[in-house]
C-alpha positions as a printed Julia matrix, in Angstrom:
161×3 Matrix{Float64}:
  19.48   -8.06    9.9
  16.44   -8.41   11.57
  13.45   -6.68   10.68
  10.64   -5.07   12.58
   7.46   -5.26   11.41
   4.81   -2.14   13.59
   2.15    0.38   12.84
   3.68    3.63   11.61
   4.15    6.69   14.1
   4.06   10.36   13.86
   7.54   10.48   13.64
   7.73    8.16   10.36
   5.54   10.74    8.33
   8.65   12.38    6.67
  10.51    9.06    6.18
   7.76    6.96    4.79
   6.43    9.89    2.12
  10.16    9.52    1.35
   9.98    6.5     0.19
   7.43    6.6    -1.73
   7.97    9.25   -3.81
  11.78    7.86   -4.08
  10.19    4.88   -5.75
   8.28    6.82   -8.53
  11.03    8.8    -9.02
  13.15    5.54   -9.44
  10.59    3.97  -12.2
  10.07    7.54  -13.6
   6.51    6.86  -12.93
   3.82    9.36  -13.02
   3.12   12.12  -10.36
  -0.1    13.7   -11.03
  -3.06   11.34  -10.29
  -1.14    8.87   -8.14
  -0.45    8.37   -4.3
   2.66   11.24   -5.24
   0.21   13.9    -5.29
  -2.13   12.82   -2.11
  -2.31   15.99    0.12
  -2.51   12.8     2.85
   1.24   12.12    2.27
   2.25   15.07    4.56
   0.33   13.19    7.65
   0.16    9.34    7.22
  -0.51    8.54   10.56
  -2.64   10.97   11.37
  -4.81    9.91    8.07
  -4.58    6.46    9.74
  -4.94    6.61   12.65
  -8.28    8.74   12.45
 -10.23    6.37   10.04
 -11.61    3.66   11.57
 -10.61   -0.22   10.43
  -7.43    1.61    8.57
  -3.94    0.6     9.47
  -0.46    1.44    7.85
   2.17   -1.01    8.26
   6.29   -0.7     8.03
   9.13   -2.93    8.03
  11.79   -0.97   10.01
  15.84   -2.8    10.38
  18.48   -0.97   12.48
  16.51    1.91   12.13
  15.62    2.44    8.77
  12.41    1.75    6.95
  12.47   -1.1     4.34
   9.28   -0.6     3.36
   5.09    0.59    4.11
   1.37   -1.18    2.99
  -1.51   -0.43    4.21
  -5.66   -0.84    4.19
  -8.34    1.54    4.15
 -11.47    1.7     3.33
 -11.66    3.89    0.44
 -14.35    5.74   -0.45
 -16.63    4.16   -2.72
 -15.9     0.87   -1.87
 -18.38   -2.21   -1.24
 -18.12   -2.2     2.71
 -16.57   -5.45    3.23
 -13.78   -4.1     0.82
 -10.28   -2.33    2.09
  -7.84   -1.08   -0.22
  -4.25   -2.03   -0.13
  -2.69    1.45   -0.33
   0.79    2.64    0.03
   2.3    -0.61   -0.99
   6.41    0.49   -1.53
   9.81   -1.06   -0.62
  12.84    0.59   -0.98
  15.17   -1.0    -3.51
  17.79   -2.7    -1.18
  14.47   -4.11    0.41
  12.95   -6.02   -2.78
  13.1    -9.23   -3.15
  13.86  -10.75    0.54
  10.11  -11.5     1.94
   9.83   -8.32    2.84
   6.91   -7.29    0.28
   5.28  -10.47    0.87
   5.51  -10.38    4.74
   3.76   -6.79    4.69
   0.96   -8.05    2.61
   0.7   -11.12    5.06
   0.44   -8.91    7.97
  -2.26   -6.07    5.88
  -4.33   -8.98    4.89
  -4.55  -10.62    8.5
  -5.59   -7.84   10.07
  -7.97   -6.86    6.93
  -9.77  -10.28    8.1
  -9.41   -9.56   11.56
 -11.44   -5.81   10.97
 -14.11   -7.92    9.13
 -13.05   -7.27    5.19
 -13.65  -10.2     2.86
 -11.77   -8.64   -0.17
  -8.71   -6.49   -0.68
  -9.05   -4.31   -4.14
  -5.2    -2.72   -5.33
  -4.67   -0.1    -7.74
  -1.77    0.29   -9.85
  -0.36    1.5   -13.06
   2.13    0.17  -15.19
   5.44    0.96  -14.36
   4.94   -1.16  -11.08
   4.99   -4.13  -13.3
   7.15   -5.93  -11.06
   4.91   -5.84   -7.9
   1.92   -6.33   -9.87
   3.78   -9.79  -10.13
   3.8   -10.27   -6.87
  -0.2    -9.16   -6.56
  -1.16  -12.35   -8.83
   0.92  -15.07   -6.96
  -0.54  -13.79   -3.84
  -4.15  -14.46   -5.22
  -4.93  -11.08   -6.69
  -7.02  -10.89  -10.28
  -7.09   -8.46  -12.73
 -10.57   -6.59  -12.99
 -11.92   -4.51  -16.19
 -12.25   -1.37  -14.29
 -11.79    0.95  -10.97
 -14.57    0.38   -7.98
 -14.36    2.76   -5.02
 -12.79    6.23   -5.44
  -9.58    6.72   -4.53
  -8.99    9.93   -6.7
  -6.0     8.02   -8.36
  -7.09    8.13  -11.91
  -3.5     7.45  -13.65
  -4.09    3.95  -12.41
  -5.14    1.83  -14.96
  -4.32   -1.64  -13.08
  -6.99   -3.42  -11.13
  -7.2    -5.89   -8.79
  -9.13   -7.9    -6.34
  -8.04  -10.38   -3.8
 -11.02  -12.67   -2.3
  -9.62  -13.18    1.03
């Protein structure tokens, strides 16, 4: 199988909310105060592809998407700081690279757009990926900095990058 890694497209909006929501419904994880509820959900691309220094990532094979990360910079946050939002890989997907090769590409281009940090929100039912966070260099911090309206999340993290 070989996968695809691109920017998302109009035509991925559908597929990629999808996802997502497939994986809380999958860890029974909370809807209200989470990415489940963003109104931005229905329009991904166009959400990043009018920000500036925002990009949304997918790993696509024969067709179908594996999985979606992206950064923005949130609202509220210190302006060398993007936010890795939208983090989710289908479960045939986990486990393979594929997490960690989306988080390689997000945090290349976060240094490329001039970040020095990535901050990740998270709650825990995702206690799996938050795993993966801390091997990849991400601590734990004692409270939420920027706004991201997500205030079911009660994991925090920063990555110095």
């Amino acid at each position: 199988m070989k996968i695809e890694y691109r920017l998302i497209q109009k035509a991925d909006n559908q597929t990629v909310k999808e996802l997502i929501q497939n994986v809380f419904v999958e860890f029974d994880a909370p809807r209200e105060g989470t990415v489940f509820a963003d109104p931005d959900m229905e329009d991904l691309h166009g959400l990043f592809d009018r920000v500036p220094k925002a990009e949304f990532w997918l790993a696509e094979a024969d067709g179908a998407v594996l999985g979606c990360c992206g950064i923005f910079p949130t609202e509220g946050l210190p302006k060398k700081v993007a936010e890795l939002v939208k983090f989710y890989l289908s479960p045939q997907s986990r486990g393979k690279g594929i997490g960690k090769e989306l988080l390689k590409k997000c945090t290349l281009r976060a240094l490329e757009l001039g970040y020095q940090s990535l901050y990740i929100e998270s709650i825990p039912e995702f206690e799996s990926a938050i795993g993966l966070y801390e091997k990849q260099g991400f601590k734990r911090l004692e409270q939420p900095i920027g706004d991201s309206g997500h205030y079911t999340c009660s994991i925090w993290m920063l990555k110095e990058l």
